[in-house]
C-alpha positions as CSV (number, residue, x, y, z in Angstrom):
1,X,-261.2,-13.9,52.9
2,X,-263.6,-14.8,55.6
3,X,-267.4,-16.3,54.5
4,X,-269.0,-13.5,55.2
5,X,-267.0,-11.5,52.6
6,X,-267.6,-14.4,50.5
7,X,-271.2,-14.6,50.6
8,X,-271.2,-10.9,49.8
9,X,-269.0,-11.5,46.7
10,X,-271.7,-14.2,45.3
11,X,-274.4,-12.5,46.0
12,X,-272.9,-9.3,44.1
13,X,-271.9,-11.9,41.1
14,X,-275.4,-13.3,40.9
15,X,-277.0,-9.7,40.8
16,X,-274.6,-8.9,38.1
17,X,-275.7,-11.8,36.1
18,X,-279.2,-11.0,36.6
19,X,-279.0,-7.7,34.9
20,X,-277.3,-9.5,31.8
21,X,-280.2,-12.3,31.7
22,X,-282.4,-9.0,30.9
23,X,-280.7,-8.4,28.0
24,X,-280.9,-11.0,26.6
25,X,-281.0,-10.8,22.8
26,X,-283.1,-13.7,21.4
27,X,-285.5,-13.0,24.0
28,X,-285.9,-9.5,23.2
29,X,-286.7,-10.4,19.6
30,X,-289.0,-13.0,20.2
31,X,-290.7,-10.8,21.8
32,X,-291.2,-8.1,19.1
33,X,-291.8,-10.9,16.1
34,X,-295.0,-12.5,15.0
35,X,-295.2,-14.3,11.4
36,X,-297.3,-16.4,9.2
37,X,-296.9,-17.8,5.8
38,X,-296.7,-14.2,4.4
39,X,-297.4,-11.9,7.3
40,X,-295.8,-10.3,9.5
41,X,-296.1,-8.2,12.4
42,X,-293.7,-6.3,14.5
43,X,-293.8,-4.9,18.1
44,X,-293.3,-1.0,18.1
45,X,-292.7,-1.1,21.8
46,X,-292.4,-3.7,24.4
47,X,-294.5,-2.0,27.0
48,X,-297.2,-1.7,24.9
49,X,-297.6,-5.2,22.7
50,X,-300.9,-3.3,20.9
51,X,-298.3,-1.1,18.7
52,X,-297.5,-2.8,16.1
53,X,-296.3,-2.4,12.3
54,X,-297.2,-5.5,9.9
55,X,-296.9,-5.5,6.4
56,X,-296.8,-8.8,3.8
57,X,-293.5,-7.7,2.2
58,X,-292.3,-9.8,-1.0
59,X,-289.0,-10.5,0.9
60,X,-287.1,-10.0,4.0
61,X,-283.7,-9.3,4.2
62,X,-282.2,-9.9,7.8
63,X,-279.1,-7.8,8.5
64,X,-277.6,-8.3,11.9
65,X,-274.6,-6.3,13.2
66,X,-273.1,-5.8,16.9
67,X,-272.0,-7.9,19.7
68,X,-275.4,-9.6,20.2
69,X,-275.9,-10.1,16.2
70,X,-275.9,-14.2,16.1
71,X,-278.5,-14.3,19.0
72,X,-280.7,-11.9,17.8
73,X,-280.4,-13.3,13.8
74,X,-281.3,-16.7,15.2
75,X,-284.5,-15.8,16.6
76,X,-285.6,-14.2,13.6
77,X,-284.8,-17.8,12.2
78,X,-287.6,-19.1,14.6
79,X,-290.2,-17.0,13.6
80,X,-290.0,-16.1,10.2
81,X,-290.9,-18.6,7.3
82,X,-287.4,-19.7,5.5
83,X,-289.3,-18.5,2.0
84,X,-290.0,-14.9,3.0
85,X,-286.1,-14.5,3.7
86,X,-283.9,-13.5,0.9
87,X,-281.6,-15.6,1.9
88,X,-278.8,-15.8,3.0
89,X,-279.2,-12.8,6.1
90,X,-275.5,-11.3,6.7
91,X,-274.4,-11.4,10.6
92,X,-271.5,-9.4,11.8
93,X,-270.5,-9.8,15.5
94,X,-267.4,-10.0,17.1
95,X,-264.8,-12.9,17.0
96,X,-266.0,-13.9,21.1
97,X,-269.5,-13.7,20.2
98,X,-269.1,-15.7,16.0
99,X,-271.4,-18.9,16.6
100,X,-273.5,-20.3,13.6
101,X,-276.6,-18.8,12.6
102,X,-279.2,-20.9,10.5
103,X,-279.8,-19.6,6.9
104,X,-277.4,-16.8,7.6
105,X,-273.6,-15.9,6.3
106,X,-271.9,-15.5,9.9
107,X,-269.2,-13.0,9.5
108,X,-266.6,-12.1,12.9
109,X,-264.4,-8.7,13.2
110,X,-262.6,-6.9,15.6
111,X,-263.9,-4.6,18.3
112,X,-263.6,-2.2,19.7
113,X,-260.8,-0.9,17.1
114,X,-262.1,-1.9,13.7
115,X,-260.0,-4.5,11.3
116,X,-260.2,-5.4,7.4
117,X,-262.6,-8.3,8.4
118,X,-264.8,-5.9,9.4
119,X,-264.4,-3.6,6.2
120,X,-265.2,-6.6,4.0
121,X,-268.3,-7.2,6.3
122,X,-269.2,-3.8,6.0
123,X,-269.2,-3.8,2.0
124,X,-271.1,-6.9,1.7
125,X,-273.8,-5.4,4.3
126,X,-274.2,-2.5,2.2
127,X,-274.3,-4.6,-1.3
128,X,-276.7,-6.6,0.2
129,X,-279.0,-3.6,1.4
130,X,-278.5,-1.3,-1.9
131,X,-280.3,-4.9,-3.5
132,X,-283.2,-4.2,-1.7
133,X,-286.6,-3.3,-3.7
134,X,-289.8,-1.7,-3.1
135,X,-292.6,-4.0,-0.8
136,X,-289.5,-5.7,0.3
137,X,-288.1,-5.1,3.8
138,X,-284.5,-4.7,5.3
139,X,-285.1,-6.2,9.0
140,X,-281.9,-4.8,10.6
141,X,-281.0,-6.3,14.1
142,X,-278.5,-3.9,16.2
143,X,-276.3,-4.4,19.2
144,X,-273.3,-2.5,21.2
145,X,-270.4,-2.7,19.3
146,X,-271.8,-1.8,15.6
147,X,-269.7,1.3,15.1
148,X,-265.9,-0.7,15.2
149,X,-267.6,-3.7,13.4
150,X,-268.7,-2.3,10.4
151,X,-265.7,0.1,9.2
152,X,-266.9,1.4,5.7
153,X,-265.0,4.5,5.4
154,X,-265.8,7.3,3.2
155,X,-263.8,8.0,0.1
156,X,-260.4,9.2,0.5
157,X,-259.6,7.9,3.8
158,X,-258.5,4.3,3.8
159,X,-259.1,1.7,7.2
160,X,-255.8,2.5,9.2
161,X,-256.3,6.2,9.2
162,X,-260.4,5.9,10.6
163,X,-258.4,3.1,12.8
164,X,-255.7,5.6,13.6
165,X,-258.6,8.3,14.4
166,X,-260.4,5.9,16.6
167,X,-257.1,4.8,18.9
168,X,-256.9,8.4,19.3
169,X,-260.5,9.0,20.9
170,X,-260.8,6.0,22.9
171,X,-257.4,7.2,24.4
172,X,-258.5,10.8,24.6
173,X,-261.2,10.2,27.3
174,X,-263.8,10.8,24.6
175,X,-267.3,9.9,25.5
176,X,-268.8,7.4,23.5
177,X,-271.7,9.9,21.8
178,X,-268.6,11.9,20.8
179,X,-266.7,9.0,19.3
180,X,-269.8,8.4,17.5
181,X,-270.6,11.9,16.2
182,X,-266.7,11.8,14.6
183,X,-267.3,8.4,13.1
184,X,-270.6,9.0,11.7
185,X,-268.8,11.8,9.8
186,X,-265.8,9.4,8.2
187,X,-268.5,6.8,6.9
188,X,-270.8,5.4,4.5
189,X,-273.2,3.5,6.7
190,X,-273.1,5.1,10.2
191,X,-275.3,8.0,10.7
192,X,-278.3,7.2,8.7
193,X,-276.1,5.7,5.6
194,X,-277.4,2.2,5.9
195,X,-281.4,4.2,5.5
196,X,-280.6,5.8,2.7
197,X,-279.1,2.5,1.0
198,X,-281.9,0.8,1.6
199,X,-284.5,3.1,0.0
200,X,-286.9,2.4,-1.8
201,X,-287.4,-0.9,0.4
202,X,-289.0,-0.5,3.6
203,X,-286.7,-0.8,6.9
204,X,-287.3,-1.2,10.7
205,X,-284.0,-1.9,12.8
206,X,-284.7,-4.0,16.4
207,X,-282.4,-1.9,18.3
208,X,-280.2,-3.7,21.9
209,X,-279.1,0.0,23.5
210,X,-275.7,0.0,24.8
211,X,-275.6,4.0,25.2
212,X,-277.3,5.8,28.3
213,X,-280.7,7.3,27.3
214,X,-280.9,5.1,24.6
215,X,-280.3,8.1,21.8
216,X,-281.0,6.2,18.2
217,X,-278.7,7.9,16.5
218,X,-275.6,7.4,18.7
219,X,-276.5,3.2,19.3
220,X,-273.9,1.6,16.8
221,X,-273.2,5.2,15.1
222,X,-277.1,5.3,14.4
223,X,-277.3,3.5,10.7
224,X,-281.1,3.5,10.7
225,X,-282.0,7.0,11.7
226,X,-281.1,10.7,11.1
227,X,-278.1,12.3,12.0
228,X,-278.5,15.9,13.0
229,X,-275.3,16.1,14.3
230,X,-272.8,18.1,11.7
231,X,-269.0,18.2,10.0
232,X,-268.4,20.8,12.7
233,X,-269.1,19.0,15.3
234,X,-267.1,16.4,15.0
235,X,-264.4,18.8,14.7
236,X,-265.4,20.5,17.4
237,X,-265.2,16.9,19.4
238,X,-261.4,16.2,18.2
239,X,-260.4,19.9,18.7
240,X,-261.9,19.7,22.3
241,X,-259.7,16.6,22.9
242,X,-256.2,18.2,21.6
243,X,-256.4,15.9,19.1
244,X,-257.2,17.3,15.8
245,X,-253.3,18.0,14.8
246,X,-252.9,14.3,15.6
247,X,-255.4,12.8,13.3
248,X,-254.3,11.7,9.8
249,X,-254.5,14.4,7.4
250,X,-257.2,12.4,5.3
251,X,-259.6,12.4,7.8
252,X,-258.6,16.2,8.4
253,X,-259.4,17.1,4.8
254,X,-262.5,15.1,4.8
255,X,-264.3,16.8,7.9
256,X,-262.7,20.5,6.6
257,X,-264.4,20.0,3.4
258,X,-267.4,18.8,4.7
259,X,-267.6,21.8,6.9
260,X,-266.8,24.0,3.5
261,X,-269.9,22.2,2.1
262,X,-268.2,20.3,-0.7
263,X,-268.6,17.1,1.1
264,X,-272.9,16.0,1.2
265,X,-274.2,15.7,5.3
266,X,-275.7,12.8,6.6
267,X,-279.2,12.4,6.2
268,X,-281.2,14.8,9.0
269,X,-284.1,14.7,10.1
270,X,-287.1,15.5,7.7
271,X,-285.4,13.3,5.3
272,X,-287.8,11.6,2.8
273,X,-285.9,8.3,3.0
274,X,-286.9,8.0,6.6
275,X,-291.0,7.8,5.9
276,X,-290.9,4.0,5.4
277,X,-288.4,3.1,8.1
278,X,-288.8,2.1,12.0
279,X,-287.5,0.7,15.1
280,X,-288.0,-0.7,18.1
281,X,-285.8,-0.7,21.2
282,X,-285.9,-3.9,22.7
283,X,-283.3,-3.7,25.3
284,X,-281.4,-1.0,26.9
285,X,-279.6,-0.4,30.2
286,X,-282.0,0.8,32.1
287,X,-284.2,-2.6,31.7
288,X,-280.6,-4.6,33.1
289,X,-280.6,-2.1,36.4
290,X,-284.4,-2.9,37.1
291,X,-284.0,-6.5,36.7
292,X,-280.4,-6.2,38.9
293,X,-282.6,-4.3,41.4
294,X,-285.3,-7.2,41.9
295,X,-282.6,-9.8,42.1
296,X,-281.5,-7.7,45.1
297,X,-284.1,-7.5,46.9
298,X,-284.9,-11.0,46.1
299,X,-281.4,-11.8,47.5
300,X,-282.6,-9.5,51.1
301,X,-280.9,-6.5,50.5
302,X,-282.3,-2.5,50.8
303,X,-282.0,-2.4,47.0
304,X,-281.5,1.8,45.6
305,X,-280.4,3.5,42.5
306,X,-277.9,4.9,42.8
307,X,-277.6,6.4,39.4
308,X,-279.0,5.3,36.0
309,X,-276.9,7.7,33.6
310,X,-273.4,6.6,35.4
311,X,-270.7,8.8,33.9
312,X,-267.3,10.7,34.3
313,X,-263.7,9.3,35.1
314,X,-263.8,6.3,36.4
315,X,-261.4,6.8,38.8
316,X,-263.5,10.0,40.6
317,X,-267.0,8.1,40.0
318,X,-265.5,5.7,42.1
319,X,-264.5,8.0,45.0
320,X,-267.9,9.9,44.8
321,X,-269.5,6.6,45.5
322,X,-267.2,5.5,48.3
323,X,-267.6,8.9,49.8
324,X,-272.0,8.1,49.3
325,X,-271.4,5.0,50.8
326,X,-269.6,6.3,53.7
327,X,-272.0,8.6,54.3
328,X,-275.2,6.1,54.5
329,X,-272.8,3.9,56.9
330,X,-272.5,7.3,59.4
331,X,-276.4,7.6,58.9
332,X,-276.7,4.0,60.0
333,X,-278.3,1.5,57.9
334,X,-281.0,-0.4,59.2
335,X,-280.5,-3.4,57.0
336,X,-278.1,-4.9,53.8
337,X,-278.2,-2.1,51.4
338,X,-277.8,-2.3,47.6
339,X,-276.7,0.5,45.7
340,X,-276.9,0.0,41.8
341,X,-275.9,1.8,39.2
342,X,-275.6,1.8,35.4
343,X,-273.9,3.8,32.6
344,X,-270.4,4.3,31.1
345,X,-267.4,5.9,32.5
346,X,-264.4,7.0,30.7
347,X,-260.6,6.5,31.4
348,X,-258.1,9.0,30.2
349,X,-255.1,7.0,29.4
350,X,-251.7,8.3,31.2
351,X,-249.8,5.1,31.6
352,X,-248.8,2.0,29.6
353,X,-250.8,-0.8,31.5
354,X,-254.0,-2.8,30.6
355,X,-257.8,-2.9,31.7
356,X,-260.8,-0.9,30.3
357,X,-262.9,1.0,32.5
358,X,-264.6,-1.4,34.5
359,X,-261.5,-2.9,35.9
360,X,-259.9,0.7,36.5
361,X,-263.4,1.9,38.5
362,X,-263.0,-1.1,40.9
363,X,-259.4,-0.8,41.6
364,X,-260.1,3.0,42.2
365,X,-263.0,2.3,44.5
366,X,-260.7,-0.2,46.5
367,X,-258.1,2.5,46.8
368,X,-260.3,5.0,47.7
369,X,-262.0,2.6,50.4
370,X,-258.9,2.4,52.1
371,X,-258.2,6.5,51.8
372,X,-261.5,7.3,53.2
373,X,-261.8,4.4,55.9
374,X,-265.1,3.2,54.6
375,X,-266.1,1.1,57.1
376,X,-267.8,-2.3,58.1
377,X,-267.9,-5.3,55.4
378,X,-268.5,-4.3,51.7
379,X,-267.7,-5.6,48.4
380,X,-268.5,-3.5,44.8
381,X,-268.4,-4.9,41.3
382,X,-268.2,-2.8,38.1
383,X,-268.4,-5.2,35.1
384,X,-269.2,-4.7,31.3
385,X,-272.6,-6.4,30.0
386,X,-270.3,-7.7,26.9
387,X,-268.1,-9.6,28.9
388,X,-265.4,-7.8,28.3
389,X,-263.7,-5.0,29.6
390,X,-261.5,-3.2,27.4
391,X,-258.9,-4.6,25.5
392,X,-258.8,-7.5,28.1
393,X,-260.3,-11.0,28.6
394,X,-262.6,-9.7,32.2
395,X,-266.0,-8.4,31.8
396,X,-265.0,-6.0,34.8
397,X,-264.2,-6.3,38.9
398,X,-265.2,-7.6,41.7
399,X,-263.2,-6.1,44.8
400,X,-263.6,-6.2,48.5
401,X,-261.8,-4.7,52.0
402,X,-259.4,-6.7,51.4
403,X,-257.9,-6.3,48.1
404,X,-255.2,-3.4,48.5
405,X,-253.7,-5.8,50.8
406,X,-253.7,-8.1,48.2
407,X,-252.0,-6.3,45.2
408,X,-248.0,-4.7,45.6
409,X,-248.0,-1.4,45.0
410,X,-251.3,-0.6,43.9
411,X,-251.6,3.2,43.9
412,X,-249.0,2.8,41.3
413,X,-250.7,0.7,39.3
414,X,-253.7,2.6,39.1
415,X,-251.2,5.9,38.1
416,X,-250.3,3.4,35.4
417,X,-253.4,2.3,34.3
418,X,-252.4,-1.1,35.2
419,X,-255.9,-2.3,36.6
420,X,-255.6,-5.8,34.8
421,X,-252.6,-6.4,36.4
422,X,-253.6,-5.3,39.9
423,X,-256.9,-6.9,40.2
424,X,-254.9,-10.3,38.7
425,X,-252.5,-10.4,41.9
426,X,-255.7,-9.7,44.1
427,X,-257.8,-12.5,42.4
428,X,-260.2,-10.0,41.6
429,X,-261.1,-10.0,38.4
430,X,-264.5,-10.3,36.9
431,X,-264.5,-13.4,34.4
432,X,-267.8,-14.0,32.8
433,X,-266.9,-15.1,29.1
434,X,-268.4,-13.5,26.5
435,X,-272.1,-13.2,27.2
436,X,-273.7,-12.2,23.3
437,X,-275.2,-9.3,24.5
438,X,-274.7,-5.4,25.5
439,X,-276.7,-3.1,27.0
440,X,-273.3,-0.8,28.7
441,X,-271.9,-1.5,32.4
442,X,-273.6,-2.4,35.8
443,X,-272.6,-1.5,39.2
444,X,-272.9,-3.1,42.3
445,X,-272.3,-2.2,46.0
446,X,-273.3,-4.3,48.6
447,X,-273.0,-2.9,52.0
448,X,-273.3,-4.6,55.5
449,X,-274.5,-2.4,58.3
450,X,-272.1,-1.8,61.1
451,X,-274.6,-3.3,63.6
452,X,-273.6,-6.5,62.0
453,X,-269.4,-6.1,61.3
């Protein structure tokens, strides 16, 4: 791997990393928080600090679920009084992401498929919240990864079957607002459940978006807000997939009686419980690509968007962008361009290997590189804000021209999707650690002019 390729390769890292310092989600809160000794005032939106809601509520009760949970419960910490709090705050995050939280019970699951930690996590979040009185105020605090970390499954269908019903969307190619829509319908706190808990107490949920246009009700399943999706369309959703005769036969009978009507909706919009609740978004996707695009041009590169709503297979997202890239190469570029892009692609699983998305995407644009001749010096790096790609310990990929010379047999791999293994013989992997935050994936392409090859 010659320097140049190198230089590339760190560059692409650091603009990566940029767009995760974004989100970051102690940050985000401390920016939306102000407090005295019984006061308390929160930001309504980030771009505009004069909107605020304040209220001098009798207690707080901090709930804090997703992947950035710990962060974002320890800035409350900061700015809060400990005797407004009704202590302790619960804190559910994921078993990377489980550091201590002052004055809060810390609480790890699994993610992305749910485990019984998580279903005990879930029922002490909604004991907690059901406590709640009136001029008192739930403060919930919501990251990417809420819907598999707070299982609370409706009657009659137990944790392995929702697990079971899960496994069989992710696999499916699913998108993740139709994961959502099906799990909203199998619980008791997705989908506006945690609201209608929490009345008569006042709520307002600071929300970290990990879903592309930052729709409330699909971040984390949507526990704060309406739900105007219905028991038909989730069926629709598994029906669509080929799935529905593969699903357990409680979580059939569940959504067929709630499409009969004998089964009550989640709460829509209009819905009296919602008058004394709120939210903020203070972080999304979108705000990661902007910051990832002034890093690049920072860094001396022709910085574009490529697209901010990133979807599809990942394997033909990939080739669409090679084929883009290609194109602005034949065009001639007049100086180091920077094509960046965030979203979520899906992978239909065919094969028996390991990676998630990220990894898969890279491989595919490495492959397809070669198959189109994209020429002159490149490198492109698809990586999960999280950290972690999949059910894997790589945030994503970070390949270059050179890695299909690196990797035996790597069409087959990909067939396989085997992109773990692949872009572990080519050194290519995307390591980052767990970062305690996510806002979705980033994509980076960094393309040298062929002036300069």
């Amino acid at each position: 791997m010659n320097d140049r390729i190198l230089a590339l390769r760190d560059d692409a890292a650091n603009i990566f990393q940029a767009g995760i310092k974004a989100a970051d989600p102690f940050q985000a809160v401390c920016r939306c928080l102000a407090a005295d000794e019984d006061h308390l005032e929160i930001g309504l939106d980030p771009a505009n600090p004069e909107r605020k809601r304040q209220g001098r509520w009798n207690k707080i009760h901090v709930i804090a679920f997703g992947k950035a949970a710990c962060a974002m419960a320890n800035a409350t910490r900061e700015i809060i009084p400990v005797h407004l709090l009704a202590e302790p705050g619960i804190v559910v995050t994921n078993y990377e992401n489980a550091v201590p939280a002052a004055d809060m019970r810390v609480m790890a699951a699994g993610h992305p498929l749910p485990d019984p930690a998580g279903l005990e996590a879930a029922a002490a979040v909604a004991e907690r919240v059901a406590q709640a009185q009136e001029n008192e105020l739930v403060l919930v605090l919501v990251s990417g990864g809420g819907s598999a970390l707070l299982p609370y499954p409706v009657e009659g269908v137990n944790l392995a079957d929702k697990i079971a019903t899960t496994d069989l969307l992710l696999a499916s190619g699913a998108s993740i607002n139709q994961i959502n829509c099906v799990r909203k319908h199998l619980s008791r706190l997705k989908g506006g459940g945690l609201a209608k808990l929490a009345a008569p107490a006042d709520l307002h949920a600071l929300i970290l978006s990990d879903v592309l246009g930052d729709d409330l009700s699909a971040i984390a399943s949507g526990p704060t807000v309406a739900d105007d999706t219905r028991f038909n369309d989730a069926v629709a959703v598994l029906r669509s997939k080929n799935i529905w005769d593969k699903i357990p036969s409680s979580v059939r009978e569940h959504l067929e009686k709630g499409c009969r009507g004998e089964v009550e909706e989640t709460p829509k919009s209009g819905d009296p419980i919602f008058k004394t609740s709120g939210h903020t978004l203070i972080g999304s996707n979108r705000i990661s690509v902007d910051a990832a695009m002034r890093m690049a041009q920072q860094l001396n590169y022709d910085a574009m968007l490529y697209n901010d709503h990133l979807s599809g297979e990942a394997r033909e997202v990939a080739e669409q962008l090679v084929l883009h890239a290609k194109d602005l190469q034949q065009r001639g570029l007049r100086q180091a361009t920077a094509l960046l892009a965030g979203g979520e692609t899906t992978v239909t699983l065919k094969g028996s290997g390991r990676g998630g998305r990220n990894q898969e995407m890279a491989l595919a644009f490495a492959l397809a590189a070669e198959k189109h001749r994209l020429p002159g010096r490149w490198v492109f790096l698809s990586g999960g804000t999280d950290g972690r790609d999949g059910p894997t310990d790589a945030a994503g990929g970070l390949v270059d021209p050179g890695t299909v010379g690196r990797i035996a047999e790597p069409a087959a791999l990909l067939e396989n999707n085997d992109s773990y293994r692949a872009l572990t013989q080519s050194q290519d992997l995307l390591d980052t650690g767990a970062t305690g935050t996510n806002v979705a994936d980033l994509q980076v392409l960094l393309i040298q002019p062929l002036s300069s090859s």
